[in-house]
N, CA, C and O atoms as CSV, one atom per row, in Angstrom:
chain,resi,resn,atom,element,x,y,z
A,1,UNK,N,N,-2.423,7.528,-25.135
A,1,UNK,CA,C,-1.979,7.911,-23.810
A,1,UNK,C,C,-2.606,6.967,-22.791
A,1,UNK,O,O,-3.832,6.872,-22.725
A,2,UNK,N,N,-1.802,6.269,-21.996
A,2,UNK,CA,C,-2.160,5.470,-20.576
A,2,UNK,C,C,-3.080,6.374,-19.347
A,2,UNK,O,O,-2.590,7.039,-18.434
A,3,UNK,N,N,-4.411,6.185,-19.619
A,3,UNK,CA,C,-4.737,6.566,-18.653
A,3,UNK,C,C,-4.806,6.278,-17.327
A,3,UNK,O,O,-5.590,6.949,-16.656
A,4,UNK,N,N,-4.191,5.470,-16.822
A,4,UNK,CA,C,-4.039,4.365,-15.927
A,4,UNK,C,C,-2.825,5.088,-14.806
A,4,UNK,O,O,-3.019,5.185,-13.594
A,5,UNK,N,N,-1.396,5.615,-15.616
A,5,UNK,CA,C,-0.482,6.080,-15.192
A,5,UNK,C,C,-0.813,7.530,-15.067
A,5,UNK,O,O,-1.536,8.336,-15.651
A,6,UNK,N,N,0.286,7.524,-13.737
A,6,UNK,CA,C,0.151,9.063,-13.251
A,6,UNK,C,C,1.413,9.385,-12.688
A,6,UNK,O,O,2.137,8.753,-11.919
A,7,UNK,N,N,1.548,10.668,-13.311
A,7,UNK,CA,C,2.604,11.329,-12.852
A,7,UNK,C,C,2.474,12.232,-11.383
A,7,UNK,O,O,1.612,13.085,-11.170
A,8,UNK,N,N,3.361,11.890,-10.608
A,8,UNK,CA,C,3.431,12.334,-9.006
A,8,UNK,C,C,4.773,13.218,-8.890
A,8,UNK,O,O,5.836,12.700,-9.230
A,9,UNK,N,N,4.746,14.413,-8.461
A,9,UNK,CA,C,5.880,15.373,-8.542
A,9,UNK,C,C,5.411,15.791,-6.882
A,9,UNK,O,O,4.520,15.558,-6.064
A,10,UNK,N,N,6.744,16.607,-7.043
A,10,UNK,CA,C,6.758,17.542,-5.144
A,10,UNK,C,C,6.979,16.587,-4.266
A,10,UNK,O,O,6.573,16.915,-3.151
A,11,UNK,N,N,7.689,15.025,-4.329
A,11,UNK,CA,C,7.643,14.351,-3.360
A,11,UNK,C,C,9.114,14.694,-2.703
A,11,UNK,O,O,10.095,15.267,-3.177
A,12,UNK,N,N,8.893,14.185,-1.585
A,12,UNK,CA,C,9.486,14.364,-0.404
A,12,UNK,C,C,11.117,13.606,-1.082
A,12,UNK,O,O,11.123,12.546,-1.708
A,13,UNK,N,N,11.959,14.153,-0.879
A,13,UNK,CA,C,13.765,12.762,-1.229
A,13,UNK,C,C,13.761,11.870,-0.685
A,13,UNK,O,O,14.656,11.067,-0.949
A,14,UNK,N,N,12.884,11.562,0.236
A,14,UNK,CA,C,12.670,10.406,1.113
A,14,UNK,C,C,11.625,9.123,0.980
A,14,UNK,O,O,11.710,7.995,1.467
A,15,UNK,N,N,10.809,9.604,0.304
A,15,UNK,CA,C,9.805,8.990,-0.376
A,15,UNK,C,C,10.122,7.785,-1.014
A,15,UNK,O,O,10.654,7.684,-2.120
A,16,UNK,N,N,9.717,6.720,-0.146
A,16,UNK,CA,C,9.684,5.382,-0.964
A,16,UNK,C,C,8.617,4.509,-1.587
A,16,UNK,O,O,7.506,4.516,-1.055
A,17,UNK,N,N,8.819,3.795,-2.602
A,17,UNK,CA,C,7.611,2.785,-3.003
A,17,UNK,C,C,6.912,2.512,-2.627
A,17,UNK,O,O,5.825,2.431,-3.197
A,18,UNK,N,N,7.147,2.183,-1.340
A,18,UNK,CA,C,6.347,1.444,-0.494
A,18,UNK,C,C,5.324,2.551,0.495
A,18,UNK,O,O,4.210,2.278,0.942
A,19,UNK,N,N,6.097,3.871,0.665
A,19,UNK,CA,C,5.035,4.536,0.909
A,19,UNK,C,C,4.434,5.290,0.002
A,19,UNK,O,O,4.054,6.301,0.594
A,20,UNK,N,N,4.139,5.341,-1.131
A,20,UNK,CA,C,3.761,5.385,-2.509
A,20,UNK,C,C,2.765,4.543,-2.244
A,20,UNK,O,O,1.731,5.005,-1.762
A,21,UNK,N,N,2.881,3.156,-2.503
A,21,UNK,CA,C,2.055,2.158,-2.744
A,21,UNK,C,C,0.892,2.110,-1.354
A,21,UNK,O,O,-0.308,2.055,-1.623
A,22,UNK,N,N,1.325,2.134,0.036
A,22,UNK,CA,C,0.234,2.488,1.352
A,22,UNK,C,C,-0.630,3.654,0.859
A,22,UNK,O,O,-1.813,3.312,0.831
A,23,UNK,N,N,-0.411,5.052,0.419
A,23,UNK,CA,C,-0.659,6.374,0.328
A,23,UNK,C,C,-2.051,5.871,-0.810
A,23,UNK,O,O,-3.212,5.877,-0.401
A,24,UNK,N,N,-1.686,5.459,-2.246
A,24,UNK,CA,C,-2.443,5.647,-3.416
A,24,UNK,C,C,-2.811,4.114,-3.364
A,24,UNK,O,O,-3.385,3.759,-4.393
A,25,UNK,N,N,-2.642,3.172,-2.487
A,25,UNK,CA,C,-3.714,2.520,-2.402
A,25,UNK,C,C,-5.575,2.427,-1.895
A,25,UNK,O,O,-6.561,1.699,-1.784
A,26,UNK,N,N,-4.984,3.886,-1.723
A,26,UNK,CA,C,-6.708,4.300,-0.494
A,26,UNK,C,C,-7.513,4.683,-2.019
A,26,UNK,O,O,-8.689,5.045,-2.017
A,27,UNK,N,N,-6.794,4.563,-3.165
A,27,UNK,CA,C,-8.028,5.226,-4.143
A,27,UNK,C,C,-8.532,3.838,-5.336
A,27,UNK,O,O,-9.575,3.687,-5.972
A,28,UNK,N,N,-7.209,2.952,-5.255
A,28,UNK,CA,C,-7.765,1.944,-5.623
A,28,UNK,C,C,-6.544,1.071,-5.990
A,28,UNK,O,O,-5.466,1.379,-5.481
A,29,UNK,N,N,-6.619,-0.146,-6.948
A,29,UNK,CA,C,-5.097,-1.228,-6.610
A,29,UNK,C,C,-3.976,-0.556,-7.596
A,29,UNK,O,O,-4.120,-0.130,-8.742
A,30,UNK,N,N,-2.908,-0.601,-6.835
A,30,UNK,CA,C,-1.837,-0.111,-7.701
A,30,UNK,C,C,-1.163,-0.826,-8.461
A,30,UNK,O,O,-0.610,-1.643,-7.725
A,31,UNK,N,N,-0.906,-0.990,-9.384
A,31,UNK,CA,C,0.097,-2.201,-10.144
A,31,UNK,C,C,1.558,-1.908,-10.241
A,31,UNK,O,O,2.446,-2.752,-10.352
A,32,UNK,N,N,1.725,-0.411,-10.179
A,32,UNK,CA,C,2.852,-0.526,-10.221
A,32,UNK,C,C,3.581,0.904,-9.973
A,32,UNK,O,O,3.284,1.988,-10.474
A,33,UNK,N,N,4.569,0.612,-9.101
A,33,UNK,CA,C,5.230,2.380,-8.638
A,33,UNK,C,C,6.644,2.481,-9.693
A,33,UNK,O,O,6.977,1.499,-10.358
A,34,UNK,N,N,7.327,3.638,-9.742
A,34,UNK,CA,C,8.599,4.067,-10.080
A,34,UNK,C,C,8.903,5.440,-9.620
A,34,UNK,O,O,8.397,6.492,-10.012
A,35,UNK,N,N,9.894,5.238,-8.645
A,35,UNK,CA,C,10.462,6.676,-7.888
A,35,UNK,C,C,11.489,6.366,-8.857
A,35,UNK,O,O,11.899,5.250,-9.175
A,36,UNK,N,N,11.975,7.885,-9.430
A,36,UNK,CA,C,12.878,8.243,-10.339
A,36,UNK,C,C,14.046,8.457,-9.682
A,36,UNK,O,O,13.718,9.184,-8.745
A,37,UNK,N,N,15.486,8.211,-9.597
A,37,UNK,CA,C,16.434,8.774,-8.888
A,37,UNK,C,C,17.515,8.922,-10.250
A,37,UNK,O,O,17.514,8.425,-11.377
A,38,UNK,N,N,18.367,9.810,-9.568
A,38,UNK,CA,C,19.875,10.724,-10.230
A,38,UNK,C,C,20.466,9.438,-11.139
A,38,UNK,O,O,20.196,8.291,-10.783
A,39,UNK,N,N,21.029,9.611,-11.957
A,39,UNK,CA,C,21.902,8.393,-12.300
A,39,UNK,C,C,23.766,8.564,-11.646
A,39,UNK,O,O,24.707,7.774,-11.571
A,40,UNK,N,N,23.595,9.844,-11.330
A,40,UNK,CA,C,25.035,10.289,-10.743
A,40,UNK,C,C,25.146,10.014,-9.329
A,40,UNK,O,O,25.886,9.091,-8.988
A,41,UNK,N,N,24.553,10.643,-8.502
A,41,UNK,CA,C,24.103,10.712,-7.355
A,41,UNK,C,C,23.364,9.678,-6.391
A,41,UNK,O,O,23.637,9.597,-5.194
A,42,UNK,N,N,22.381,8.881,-7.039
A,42,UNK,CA,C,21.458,7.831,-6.948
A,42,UNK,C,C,20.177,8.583,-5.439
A,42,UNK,O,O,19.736,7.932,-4.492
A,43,UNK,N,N,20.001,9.579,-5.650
A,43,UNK,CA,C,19.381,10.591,-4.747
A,43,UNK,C,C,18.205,10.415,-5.402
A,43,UNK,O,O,18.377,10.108,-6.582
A,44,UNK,N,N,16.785,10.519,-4.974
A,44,UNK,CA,C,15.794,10.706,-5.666
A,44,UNK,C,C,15.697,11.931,-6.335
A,44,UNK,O,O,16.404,12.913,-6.110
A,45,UNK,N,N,14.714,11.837,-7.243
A,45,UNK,CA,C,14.676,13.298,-8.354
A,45,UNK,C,C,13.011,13.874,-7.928
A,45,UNK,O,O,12.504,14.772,-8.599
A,46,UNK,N,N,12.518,13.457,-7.150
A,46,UNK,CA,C,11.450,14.029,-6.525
A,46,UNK,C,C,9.957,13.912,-7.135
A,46,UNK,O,O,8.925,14.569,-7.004
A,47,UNK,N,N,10.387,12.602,-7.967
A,47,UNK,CA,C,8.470,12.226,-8.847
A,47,UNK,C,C,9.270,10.738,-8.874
A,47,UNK,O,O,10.305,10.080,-8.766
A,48,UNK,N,N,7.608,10.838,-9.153
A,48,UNK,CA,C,7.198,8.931,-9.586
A,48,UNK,C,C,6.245,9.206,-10.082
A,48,UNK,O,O,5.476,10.150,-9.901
A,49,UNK,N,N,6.231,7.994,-11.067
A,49,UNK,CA,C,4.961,7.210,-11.604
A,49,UNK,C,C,4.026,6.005,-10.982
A,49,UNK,O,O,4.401,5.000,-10.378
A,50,UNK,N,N,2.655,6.433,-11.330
A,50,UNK,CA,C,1.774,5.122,-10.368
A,50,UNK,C,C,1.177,5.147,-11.067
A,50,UNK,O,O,0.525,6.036,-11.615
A,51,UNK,N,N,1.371,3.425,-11.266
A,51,UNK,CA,C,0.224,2.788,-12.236
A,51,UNK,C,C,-0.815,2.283,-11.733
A,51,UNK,O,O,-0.488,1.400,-10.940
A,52,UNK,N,N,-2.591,2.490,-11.849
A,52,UNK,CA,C,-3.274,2.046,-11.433
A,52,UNK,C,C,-4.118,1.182,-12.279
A,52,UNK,O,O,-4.242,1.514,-13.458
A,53,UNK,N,N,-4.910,-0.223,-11.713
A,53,UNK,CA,C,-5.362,-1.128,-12.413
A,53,UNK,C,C,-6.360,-0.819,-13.604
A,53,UNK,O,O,-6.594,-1.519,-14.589
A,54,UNK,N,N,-6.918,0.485,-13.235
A,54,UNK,CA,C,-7.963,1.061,-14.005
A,54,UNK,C,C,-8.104,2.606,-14.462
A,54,UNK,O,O,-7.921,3.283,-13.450
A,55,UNK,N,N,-8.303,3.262,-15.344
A,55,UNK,CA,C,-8.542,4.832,-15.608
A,55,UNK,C,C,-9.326,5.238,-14.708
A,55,UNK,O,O,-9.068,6.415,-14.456
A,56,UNK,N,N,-10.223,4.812,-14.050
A,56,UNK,CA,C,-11.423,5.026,-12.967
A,56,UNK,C,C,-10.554,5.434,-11.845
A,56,UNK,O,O,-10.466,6.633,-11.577
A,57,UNK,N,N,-9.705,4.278,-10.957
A,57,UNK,CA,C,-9.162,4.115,-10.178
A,57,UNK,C,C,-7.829,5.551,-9.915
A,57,UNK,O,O,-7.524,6.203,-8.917
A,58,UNK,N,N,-7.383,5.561,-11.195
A,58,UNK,CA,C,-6.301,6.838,-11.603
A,58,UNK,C,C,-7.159,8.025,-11.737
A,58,UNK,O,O,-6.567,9.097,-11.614
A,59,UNK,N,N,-8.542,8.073,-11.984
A,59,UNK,CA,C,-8.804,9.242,-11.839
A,59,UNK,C,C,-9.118,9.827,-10.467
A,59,UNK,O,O,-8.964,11.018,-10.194
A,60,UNK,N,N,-9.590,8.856,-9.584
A,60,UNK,CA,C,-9.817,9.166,-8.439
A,60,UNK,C,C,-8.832,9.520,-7.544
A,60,UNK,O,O,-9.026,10.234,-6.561
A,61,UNK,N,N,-8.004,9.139,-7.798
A,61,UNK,CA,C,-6.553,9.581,-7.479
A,61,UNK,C,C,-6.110,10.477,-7.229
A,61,UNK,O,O,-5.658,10.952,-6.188
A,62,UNK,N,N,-6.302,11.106,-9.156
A,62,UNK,CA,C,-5.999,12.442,-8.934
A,62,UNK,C,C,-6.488,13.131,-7.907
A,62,UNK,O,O,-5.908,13.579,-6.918
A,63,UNK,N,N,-7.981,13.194,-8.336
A,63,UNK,CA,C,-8.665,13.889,-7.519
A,63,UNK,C,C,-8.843,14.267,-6.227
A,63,UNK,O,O,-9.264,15.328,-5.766
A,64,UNK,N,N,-8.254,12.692,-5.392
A,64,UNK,CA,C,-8.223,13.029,-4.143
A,64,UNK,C,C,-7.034,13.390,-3.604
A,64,UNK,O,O,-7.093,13.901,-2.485
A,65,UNK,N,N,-5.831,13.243,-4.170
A,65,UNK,CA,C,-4.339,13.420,-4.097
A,65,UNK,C,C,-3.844,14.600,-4.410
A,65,UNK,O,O,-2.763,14.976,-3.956
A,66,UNK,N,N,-4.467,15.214,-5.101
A,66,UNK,CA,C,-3.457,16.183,-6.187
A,66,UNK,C,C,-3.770,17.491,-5.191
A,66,UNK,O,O,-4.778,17.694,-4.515
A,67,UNK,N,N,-2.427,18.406,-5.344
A,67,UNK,CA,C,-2.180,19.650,-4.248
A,67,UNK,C,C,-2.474,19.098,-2.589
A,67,UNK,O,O,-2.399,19.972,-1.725
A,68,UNK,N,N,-2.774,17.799,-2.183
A,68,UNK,CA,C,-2.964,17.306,-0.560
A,68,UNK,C,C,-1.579,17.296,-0.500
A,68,UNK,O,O,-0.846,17.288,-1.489
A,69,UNK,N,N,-1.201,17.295,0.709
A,69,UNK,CA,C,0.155,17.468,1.815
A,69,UNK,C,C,0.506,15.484,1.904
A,69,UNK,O,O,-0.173,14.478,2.111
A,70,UNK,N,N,1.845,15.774,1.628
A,70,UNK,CA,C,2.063,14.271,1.773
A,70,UNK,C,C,3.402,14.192,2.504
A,70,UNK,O,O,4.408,14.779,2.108
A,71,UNK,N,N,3.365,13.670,3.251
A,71,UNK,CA,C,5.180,14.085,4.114
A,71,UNK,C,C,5.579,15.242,3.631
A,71,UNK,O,O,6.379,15.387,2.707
A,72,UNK,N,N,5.009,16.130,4.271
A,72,UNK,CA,C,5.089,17.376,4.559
A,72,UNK,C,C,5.213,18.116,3.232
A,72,UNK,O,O,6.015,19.048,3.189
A,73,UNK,N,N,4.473,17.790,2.090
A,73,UNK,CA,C,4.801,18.415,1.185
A,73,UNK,C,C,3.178,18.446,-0.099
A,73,UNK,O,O,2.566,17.380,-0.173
A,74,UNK,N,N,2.825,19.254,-0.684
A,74,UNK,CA,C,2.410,19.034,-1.111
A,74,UNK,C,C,2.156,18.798,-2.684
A,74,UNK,O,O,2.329,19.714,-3.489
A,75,UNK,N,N,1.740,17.523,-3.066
A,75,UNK,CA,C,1.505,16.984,-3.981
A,75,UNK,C,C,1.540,17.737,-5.128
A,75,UNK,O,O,1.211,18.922,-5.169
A,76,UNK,N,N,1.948,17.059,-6.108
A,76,UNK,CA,C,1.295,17.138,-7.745
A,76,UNK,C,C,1.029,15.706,-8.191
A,76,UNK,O,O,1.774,14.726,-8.162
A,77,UNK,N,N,-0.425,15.863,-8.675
A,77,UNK,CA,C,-0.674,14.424,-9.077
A,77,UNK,C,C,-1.621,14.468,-10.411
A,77,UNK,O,O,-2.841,14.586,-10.295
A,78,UNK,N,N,-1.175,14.396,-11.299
A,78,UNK,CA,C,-2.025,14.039,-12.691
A,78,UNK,C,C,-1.530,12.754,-13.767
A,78,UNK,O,O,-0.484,12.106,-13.793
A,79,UNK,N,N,-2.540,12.707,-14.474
A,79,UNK,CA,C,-2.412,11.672,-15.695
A,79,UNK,C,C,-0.922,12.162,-16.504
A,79,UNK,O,O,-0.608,13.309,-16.820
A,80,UNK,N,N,-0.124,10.862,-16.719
A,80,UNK,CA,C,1.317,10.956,-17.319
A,80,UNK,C,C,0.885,11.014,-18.430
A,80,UNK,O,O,0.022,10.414,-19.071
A,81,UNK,N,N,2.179,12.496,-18.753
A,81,UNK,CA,C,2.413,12.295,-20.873
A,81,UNK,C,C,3.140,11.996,-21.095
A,81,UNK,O,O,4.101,12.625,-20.650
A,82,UNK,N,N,3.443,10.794,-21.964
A,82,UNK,CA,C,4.078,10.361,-23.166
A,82,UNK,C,C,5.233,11.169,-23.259
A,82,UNK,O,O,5.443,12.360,-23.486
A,83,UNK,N,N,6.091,9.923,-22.958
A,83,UNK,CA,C,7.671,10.684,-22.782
A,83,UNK,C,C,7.867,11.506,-24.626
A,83,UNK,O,O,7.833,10.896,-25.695
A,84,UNK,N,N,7.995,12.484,-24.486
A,84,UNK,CA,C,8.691,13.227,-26.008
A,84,UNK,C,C,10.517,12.922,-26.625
A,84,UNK,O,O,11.504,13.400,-26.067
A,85,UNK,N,N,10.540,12.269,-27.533
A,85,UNK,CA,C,11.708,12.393,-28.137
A,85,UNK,C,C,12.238,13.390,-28.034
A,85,UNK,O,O,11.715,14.456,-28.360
A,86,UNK,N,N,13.561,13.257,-27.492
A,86,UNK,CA,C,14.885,14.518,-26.790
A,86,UNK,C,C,15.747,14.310,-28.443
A,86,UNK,O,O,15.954,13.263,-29.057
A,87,UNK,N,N,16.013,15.345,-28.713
A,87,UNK,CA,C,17.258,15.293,-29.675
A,87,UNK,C,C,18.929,15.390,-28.391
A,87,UNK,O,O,19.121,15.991,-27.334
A,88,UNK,N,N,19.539,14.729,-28.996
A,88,UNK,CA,C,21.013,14.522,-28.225
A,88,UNK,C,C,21.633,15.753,-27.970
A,88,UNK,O,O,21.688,16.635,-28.827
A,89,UNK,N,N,22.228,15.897,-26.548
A,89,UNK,CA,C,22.721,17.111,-26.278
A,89,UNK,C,C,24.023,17.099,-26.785
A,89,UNK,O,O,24.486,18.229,-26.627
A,90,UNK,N,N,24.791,16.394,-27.291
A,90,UNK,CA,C,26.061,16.522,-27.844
A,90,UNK,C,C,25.770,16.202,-29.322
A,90,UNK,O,O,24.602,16.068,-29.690
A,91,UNK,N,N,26.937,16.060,-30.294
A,91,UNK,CA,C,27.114,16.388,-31.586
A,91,UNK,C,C,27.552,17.205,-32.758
A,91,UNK,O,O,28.651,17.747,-32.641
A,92,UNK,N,N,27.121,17.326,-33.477
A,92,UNK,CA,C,27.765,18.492,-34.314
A,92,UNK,C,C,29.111,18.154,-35.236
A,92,UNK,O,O,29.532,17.112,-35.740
A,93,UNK,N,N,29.558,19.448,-35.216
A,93,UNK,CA,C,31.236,19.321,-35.605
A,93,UNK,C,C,32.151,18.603,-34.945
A,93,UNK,O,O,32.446,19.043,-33.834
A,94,UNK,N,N,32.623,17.743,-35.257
A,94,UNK,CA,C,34.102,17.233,-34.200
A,94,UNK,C,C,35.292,17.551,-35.178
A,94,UNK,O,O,35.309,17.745,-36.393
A,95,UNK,N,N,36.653,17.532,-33.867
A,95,UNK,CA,C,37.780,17.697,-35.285
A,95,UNK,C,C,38.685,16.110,-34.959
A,95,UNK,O,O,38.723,15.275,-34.055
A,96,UNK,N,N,39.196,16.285,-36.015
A,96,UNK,CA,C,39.941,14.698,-36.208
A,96,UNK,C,C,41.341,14.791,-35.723
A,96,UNK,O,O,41.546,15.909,-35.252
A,97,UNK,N,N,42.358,14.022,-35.672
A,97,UNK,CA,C,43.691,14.333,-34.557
A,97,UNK,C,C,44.970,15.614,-35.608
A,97,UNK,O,O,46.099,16.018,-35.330
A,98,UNK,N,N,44.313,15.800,-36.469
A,98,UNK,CA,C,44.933,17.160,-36.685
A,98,UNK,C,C,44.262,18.300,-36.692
A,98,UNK,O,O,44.365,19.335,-37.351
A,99,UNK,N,N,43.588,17.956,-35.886
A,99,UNK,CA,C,42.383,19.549,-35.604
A,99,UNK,C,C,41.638,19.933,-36.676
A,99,UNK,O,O,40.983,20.960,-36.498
A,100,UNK,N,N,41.537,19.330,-37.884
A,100,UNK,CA,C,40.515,19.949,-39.213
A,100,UNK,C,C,39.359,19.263,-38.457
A,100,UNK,O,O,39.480,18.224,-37.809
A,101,UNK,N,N,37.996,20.111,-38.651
A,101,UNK,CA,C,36.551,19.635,-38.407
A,101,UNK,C,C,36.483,19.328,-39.559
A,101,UNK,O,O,36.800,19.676,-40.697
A,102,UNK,N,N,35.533,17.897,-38.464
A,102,UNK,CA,C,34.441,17.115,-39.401
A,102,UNK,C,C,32.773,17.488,-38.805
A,102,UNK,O,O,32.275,17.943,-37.775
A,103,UNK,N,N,32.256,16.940,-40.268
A,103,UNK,CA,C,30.494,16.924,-39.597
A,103,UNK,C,C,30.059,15.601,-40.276
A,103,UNK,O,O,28.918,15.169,-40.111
């Protein structure tokens, strides 16, 4: 697990990188942001990830970030887990062009 990365939830739809990157630079250097948005919509989905140069740097982070008010909202800020393998939401039985199912 990256201790370095952190997962940031409760943000504002408005919330950009760049104020991401001003905000969690006060705890130490950031290397790298990702605001998540819709793939339908292209709306933000209300988290990001921030990568910081060091586990030190990400922990302090947390600490000073996490449940504080950030454009008007307040924070969730902890160490990211390891995305989990999704099994596919479609599949199964299909039927073939005379309607008998296959698997």
């Amino acid at each position: 697990m990256n201790q370095n990365r952190l997962f940031v939830g409760n943000l504002s739809y408005q919330t950009g990188e760049t104020d991401l990157q001003d905000y969690f630079s006060q705890a130490g250097i950031v290397t790298s942001i990702n605001v998540l948005f819709d793939k339908v919509t292209g709306k933000s989905r209300g988290f990001a990830f921030v990568e910081f140069a060091s586990a030190e740097e990400a922990g302090k982070a947390v600490e000073q970030f996490h449940n504080k008010e950030f454009q008007g909202r307040a924070l969730t800020v902890n160490v990211a887990k390891p995305r989990e393998e999704r099994t596919q939401k479609w599949g199964g039985a299909r039927s073939d062009a005379e309607g008998r199912r296959r698997y």
